[in-house]
N, C-alpha and C positions, 0 to 999 in steps of 0.2 A: 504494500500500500504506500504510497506516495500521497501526505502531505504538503503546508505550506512550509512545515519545518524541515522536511526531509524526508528521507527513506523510514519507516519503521516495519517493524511483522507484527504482524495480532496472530494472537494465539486464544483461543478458545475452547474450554474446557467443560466440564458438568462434572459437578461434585455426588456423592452418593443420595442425598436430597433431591437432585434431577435437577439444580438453580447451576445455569451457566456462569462461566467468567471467561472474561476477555482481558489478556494482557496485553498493550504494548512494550514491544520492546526497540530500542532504538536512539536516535537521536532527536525523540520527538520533545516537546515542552507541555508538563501540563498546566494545563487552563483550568479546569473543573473535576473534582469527583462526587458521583452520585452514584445511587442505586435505580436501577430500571425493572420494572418487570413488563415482558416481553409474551405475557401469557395469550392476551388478548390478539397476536399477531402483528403488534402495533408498540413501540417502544413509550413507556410511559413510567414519566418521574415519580417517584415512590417515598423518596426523602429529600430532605434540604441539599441544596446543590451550595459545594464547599471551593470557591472558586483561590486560585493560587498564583496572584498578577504580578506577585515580587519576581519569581522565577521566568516569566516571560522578557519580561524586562532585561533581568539583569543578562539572560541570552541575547536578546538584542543590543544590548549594549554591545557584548562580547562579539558580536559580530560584524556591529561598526569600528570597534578595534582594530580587530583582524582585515578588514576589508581598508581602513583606511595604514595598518603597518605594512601592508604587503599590495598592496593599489593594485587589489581584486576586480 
């Protein structure tokens, strides 16, 4: 899967309960974690969504760095 952040793989699981997970792995940034339940066929938010804006950030910093040390 190709992202705005980059390459990452999702991996997708079900535990003995039958409730799926989905991991990114990669060089991706996260934005949001939440839970979804997907029973209805239709992905639908279940709890408070816990959003994480420091870490985007501070990869875009990191990017204007590099792009401006090495005149990407």
């Amino acid at each position: 899967m190709v992202n705005k952040g980059g390459m990452i793989r999702c991996t997708v699981s079900r535990n003995i309960q039958g409730e799926l997970k989905v991991n990114f792995t990669g060089n991706a940034t996260y934005i949001y974690s939440c839970t979804v339940d997907y029973s209805s066929g239709r992905f639908d938010i279940i709890s408070d969504k816990e959003s994480f804006f420091e870490e985007g950030m501070l990869y875009q910093e990191f990017l204007e760095k590099v792009t401006e040390d090495y005149k990407l």
